[in-house]
LOKELUM-253655 format. One line per field, with one value per residue: residue in one letter; x, y, z of N, C-alpha, C in turn. Coordinates in pm, whole numbers, plus 50000, padded with zeros to 5 digits. Last residue first. Layout:
BEGIN
r = [a; ...]
n_px = [X; ...]
n_py = [Y; ...]
n_pz = [Z; ...]
ca_px = [X; ...]
ca_py = [Y; ...]
ca_pz = [Z; ...]
c_px = [X; ...]
c_py = [Y; ...]
c_pz = [Z; ...]
//
This chain:
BEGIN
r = [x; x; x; x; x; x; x; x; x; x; x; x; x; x; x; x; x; x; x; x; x; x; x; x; x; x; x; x; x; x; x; x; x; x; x; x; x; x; x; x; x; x; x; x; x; x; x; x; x; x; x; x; x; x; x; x; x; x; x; x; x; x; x; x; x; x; x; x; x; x; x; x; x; x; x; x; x; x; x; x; x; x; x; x; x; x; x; x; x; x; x; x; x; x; x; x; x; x; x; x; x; x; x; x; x; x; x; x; x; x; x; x; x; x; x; x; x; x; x; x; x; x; x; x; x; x; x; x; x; x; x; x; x; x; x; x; x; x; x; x; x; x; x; x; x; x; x; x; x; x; x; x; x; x; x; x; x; x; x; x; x; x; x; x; x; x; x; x; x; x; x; x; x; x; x; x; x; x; x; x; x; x; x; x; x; x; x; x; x; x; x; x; x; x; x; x; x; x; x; x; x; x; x; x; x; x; x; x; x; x; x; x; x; x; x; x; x; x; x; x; x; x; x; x; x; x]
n_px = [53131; 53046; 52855; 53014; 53208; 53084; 53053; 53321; 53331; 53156; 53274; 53527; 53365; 53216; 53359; 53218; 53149; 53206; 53257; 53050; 52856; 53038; 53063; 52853; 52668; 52446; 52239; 52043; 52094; 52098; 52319; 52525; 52576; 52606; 52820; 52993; 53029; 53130; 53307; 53317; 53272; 53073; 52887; 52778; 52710; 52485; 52331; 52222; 52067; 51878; 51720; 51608; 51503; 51253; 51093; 50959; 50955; 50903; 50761; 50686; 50950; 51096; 50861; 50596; 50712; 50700; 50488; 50335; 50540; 50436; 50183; 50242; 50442; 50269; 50074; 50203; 50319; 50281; 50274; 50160; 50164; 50322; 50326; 50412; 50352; 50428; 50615; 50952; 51078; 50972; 50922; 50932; 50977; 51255; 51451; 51706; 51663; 51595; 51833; 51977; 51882; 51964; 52204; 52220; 52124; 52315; 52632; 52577; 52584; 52569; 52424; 52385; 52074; 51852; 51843; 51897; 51615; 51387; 51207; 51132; 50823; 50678; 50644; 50817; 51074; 51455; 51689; 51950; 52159; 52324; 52578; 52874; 53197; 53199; 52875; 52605; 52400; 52238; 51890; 51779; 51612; 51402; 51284; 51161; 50992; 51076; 51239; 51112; 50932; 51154; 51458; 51752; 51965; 52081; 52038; 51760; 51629; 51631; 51516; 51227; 51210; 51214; 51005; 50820; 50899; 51072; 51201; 51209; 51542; 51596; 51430; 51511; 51797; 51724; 51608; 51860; 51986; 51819; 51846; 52132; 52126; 51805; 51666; 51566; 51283; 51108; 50972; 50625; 50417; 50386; 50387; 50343; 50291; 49955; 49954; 49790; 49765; 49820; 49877; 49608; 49560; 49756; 49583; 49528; 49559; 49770; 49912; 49990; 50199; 50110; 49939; 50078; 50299; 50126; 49967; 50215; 50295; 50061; 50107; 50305; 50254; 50081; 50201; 50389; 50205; 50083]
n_py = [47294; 47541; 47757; 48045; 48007; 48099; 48332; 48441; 48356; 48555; 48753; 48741; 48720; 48910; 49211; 49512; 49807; 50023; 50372; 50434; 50401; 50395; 50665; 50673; 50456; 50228; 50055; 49867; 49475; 49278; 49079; 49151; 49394; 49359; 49182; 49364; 49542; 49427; 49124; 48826; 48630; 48452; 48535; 48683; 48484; 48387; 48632; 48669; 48423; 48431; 48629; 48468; 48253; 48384; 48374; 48109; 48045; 47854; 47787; 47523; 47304; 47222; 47070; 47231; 47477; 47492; 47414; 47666; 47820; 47734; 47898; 48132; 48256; 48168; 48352; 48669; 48582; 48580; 48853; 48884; 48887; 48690; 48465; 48257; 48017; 47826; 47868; 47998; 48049; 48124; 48007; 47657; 47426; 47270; 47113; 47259; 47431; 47353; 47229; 47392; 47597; 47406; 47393; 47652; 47623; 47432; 47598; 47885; 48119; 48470; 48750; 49082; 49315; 49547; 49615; 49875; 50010; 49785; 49547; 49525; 49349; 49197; 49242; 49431; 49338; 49370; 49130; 48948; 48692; 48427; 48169; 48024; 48149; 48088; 47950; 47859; 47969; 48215; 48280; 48463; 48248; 48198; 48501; 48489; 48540; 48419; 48612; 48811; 48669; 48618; 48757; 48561; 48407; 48209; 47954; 47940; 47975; 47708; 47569; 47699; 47615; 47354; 47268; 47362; 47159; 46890; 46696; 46538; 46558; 46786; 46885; 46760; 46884; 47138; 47149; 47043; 47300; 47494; 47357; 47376; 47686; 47790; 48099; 48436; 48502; 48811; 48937; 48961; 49264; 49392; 49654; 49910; 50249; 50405; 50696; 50955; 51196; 51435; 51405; 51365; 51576; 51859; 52186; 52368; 52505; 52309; 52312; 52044; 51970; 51946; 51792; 51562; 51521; 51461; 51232; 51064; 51076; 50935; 50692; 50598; 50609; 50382; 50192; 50188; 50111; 49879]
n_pz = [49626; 49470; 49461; 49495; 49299; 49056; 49073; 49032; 48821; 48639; 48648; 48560; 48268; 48245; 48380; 48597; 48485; 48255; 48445; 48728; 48888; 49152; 49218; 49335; 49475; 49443; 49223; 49343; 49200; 49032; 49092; 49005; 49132; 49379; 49382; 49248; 49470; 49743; 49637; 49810; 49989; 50067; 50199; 49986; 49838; 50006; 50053; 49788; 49758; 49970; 49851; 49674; 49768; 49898; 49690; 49771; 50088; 50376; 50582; 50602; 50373; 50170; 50041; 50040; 49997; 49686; 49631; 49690; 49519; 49272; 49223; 49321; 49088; 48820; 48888; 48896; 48648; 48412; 48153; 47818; 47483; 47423; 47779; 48039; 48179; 47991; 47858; 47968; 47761; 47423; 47221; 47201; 47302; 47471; 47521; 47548; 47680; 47983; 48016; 48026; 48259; 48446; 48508; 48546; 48840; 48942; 48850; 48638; 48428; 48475; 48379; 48295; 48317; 48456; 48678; 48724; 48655; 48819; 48712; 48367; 48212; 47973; 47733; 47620; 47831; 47943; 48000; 48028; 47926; 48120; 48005; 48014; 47891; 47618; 47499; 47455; 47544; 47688; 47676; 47564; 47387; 47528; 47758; 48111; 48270; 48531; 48539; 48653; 48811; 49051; 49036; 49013; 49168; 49015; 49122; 49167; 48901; 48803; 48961; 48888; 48637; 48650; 48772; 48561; 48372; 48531; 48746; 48958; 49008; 48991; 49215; 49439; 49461; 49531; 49794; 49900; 49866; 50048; 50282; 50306; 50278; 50352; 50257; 50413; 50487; 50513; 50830; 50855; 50993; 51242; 51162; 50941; 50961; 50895; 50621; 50558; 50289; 50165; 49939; 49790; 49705; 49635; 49552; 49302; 48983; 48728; 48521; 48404; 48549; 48827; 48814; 48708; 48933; 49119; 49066; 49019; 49292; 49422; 49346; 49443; 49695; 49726; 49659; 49879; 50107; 50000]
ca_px = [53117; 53123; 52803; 52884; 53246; 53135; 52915; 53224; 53450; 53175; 53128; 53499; 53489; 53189; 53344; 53298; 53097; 53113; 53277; 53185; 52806; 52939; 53144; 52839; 52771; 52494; 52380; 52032; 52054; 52052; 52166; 52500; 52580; 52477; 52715; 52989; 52994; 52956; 53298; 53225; 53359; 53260; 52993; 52851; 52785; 52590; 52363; 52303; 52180; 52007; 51769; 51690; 51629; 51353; 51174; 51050; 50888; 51000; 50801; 50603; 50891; 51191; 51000; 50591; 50680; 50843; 50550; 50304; 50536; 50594; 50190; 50102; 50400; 50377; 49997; 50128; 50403; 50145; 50398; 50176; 50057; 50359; 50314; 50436; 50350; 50297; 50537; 50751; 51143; 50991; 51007; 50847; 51020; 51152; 51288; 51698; 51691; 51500; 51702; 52014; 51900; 51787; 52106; 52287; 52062; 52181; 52506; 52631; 52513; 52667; 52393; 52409; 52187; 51888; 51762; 51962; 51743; 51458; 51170; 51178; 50916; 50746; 50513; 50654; 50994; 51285; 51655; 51802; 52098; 52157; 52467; 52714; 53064; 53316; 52986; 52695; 52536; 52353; 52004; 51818; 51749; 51511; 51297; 51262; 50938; 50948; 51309; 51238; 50889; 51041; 51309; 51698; 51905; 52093; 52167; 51808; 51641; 51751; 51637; 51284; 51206; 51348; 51129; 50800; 50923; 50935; 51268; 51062; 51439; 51668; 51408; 51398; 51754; 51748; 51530; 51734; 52049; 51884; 51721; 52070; 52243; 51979; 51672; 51649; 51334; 51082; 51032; 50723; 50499; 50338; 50492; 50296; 50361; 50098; 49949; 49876; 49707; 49804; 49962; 49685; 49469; 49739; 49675; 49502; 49560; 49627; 49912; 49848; 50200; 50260; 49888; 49962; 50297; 50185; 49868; 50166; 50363; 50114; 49947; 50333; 50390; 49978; 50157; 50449; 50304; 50000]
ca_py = [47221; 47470; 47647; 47979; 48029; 47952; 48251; 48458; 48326; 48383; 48743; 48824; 48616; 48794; 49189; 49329; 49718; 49936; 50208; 50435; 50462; 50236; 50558; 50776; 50533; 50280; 50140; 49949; 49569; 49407; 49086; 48997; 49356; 49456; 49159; 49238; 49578; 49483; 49241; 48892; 48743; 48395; 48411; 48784; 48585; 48319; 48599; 48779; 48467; 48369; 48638; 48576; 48211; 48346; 48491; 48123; 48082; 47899; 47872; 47616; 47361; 47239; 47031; 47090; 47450; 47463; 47311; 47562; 47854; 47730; 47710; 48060; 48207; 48050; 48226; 48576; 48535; 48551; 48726; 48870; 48932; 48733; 48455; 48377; 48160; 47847; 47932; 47916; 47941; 48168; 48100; 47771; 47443; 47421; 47079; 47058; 47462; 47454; 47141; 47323; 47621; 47396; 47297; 47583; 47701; 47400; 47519; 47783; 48032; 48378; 48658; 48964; 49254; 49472; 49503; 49797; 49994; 49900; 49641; 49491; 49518; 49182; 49162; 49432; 49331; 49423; 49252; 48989; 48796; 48516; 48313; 48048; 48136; 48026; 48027; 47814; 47816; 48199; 48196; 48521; 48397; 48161; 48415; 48502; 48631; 48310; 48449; 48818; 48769; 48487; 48767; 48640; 48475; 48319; 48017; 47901; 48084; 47847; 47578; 47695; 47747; 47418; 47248; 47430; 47343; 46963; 46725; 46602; 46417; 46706; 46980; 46779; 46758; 47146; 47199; 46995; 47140; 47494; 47356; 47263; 47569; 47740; 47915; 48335; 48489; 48682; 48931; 48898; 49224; 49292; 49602; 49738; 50111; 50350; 50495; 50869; 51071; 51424; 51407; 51210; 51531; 51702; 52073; 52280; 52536; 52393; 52423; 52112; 51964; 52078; 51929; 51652; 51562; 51593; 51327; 51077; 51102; 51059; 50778; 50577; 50666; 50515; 50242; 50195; 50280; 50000]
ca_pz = [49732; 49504; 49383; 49574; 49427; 49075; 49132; 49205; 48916; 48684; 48733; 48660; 48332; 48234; 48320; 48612; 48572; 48224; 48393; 48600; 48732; 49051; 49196; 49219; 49491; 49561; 49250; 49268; 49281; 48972; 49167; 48973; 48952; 49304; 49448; 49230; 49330; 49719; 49666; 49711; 50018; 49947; 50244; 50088; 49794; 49976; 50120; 49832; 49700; 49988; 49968; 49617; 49747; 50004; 49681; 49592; 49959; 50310; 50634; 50583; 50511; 50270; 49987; 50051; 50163; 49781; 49607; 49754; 49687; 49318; 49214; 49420; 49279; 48864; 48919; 49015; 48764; 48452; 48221; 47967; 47600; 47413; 47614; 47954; 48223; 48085; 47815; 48010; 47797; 47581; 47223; 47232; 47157; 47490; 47572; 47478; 47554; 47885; 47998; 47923; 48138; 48419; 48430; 48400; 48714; 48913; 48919; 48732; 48470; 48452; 48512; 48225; 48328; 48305; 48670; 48732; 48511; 48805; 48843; 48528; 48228; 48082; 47800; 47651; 47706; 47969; 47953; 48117; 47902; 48085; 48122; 47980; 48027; 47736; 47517; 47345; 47593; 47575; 47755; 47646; 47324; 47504; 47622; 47963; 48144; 48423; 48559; 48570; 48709; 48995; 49073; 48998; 49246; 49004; 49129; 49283; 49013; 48760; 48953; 49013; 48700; 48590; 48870; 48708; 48341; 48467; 48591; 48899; 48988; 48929; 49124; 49395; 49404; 49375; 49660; 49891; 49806; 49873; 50190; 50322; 50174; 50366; 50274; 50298; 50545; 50437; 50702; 50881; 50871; 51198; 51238; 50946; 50889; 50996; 50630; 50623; 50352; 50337; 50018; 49852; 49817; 49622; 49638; 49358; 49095; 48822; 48597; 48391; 48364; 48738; 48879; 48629; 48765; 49170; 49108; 48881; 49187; 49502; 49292; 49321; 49647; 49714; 49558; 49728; 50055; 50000]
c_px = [53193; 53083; 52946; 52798; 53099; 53165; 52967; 53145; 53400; 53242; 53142; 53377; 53512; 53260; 53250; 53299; 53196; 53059; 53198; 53196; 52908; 52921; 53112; 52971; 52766; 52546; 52392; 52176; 52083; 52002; 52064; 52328; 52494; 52461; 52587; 52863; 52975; 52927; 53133; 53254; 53320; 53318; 53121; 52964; 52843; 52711; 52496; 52389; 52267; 52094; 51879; 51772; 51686; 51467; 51265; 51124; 51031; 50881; 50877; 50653; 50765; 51077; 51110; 50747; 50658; 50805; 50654; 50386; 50515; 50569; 50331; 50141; 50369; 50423; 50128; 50092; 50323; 50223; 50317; 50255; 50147; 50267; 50325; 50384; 50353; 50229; 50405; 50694; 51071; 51001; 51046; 50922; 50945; 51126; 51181; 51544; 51642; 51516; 51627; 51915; 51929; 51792; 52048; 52225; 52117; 52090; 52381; 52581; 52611; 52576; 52440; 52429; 52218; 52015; 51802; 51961; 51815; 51560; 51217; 51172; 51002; 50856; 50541; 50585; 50885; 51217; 51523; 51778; 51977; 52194; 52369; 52648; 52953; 53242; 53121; 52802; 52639; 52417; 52145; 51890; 51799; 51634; 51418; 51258; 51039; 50879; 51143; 51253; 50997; 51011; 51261; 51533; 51794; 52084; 52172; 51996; 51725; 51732; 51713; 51456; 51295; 51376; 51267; 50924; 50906; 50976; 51137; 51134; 51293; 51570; 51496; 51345; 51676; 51742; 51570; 51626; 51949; 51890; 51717; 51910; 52194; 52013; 51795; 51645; 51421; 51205; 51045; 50819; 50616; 50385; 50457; 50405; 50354; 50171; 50064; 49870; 49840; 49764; 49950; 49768; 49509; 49628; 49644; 49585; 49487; 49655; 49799; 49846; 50103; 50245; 49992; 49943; 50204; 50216; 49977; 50017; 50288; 50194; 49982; 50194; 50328; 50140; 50073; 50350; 50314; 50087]
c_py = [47230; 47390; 47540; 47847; 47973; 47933; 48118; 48351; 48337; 48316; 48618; 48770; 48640; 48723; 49009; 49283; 49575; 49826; 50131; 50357; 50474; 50288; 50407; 50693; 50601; 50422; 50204; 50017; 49716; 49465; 49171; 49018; 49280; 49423; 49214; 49191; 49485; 49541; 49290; 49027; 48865; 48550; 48404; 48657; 48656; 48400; 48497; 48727; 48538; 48386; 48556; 48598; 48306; 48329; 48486; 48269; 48125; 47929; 47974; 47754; 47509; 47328; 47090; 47036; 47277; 47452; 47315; 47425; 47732; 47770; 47642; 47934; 48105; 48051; 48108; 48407; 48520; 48520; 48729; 48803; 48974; 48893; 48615; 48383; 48268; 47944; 47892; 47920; 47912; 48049; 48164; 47878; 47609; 47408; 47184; 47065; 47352; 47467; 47245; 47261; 47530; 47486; 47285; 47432; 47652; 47492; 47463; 47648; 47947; 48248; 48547; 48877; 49110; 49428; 49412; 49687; 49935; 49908; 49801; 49600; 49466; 49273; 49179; 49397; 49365; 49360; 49224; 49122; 48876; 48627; 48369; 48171; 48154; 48024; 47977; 47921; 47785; 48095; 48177; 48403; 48427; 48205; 48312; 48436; 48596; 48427; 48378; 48642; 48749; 48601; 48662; 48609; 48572; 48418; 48120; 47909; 48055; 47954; 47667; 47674; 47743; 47599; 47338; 47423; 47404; 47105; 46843; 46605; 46427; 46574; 46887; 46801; 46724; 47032; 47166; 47009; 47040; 47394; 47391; 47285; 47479; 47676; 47916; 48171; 48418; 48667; 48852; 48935; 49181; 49236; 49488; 49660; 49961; 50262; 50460; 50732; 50960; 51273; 51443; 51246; 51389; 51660; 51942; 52241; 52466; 52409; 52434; 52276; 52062; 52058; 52048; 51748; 51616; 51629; 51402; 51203; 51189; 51152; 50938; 50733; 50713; 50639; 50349; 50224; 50253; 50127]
c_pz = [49869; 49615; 49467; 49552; 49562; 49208; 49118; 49196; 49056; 48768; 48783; 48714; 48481; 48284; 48375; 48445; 48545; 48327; 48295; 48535; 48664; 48907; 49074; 49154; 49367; 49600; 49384; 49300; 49288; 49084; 49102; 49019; 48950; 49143; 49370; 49259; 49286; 49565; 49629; 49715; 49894; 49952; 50184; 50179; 49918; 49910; 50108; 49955; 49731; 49922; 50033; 49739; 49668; 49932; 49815; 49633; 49889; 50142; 50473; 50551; 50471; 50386; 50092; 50097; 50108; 49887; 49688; 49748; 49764; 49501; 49312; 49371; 49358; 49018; 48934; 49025; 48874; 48560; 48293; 47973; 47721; 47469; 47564; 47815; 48179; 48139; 47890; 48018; 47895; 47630; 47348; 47243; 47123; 47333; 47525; 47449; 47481; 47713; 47893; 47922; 48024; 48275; 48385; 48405; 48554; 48785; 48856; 48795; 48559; 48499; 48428; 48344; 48290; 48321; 48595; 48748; 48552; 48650; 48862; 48597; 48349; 48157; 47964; 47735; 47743; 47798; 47970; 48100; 47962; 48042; 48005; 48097; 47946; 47853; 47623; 47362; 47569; 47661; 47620; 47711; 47441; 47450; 47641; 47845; 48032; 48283; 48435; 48474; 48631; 48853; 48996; 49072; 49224; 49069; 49072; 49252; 49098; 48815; 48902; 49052; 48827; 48605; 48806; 48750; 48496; 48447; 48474; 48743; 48949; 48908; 48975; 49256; 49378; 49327; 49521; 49752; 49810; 49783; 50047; 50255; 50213; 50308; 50297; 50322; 50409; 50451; 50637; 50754; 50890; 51076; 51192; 51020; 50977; 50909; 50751; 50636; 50464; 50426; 50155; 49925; 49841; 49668; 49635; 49457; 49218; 48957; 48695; 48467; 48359; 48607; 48833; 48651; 48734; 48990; 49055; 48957; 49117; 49337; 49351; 49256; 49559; 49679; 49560; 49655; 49924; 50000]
//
């Protein structure tokens, strides 16, 4: 509810300055307590991780391959069930994602759009997707060229993962571990924000072009190791 009465706060204050009128907001007096009560969502552990992914090896389905290639990327469920196949490159020295915005499917911020080295489990589920997909999006359960239908891959993926490591645990818990396993291997915090599309920090970060591929890969090989 902040974020989006934010959001109605905005697009009110634009018009009233595009339009010149003479008026005051009538959203910017509205108050919203904030929500103690609101659990945080909590990351999985390298034991429910490793869990999840064998799971996810022996089902062998578009659901489990979602799920695995989130579980080393760290990307958002949305991000993850909007991509095309184009957007997985294999056929390289490092495999990885391409993750760019489409129509059907916008991301969250500009530091959203990024390249994400495959590893692990996710390069699996990426080679499954390729071998298996004959569809231009890599699920097309969820996506067509319309929509990305992530509320409903959620609600299916949530209930499967509490089946598999507990009540407690949901699909955006293993973004939360990402960052988390990264920060274990030492990871520098540019590195980190890259790999995550989390939002720049410093005035510093905007130099550059950012890590290269070879560079990225070397970290997330780091959190896949045994």
């Amino acid at each position: 509810m902040q974020r989006n009465f934010t959001s109605i706060k905005a697009m009110v204050n634009f018009t009233i300055l595009e339009l010149g009128l003479d008026c005051r907001n009538p959203f910017s007096g509205v108050y919203l307590a904030f929500e103690n009560s609101t659990q945080k969502r909590q990351p999985l552990t390298n034991q429910q991780i490793k869990l999840l992914q064998q799971e996810c090896y022996q089902v062998d389905d578009d659901m489990r391959w979602l799920v695995a290639l989130i579980s080393d990327t760290g990307m958002r469920l949305a991000e993850a069930a909007g991509l095309k196949t184009e957007d997985l490159e294999l056929n390289h020295e490092y495999p990885h994602i391409k993750l760019k915005p489409y129509p059907n499917r916008s991301l969250k911020t500009k530091a959203s759009e990024r390249v994400i080295p495959l590893v692990g489990a996710s390069l699996w589920a990426a080679q499954r997707i390729v071998a298996s997909t004959q569809s231009d999006f890599c699920f097309a359960r969820y996506t067509n060229s319309e929509s990305c239908n992530s509320n409903s891959a959620s609600a299916a993926i949530n209930k499967w993962v509490k089946t598999v490591v507990g009540d407690e645990a949901v699909i955006h818990g293993l973004r939360h571990s990402f960052r988390d396993r990264l920060r274990q291997a030492e990871a520098p915090l540019e590195v980190i924000d890259q790999l995550g599309g989390w939002s720049l920090r410093t005035v510093g970060q905007f130099y550059g072009n950012g890590h290269t591929l070879e560079i990225l890969t070397k970290w997330m090989r780091t959190i896949v190791e045994e």
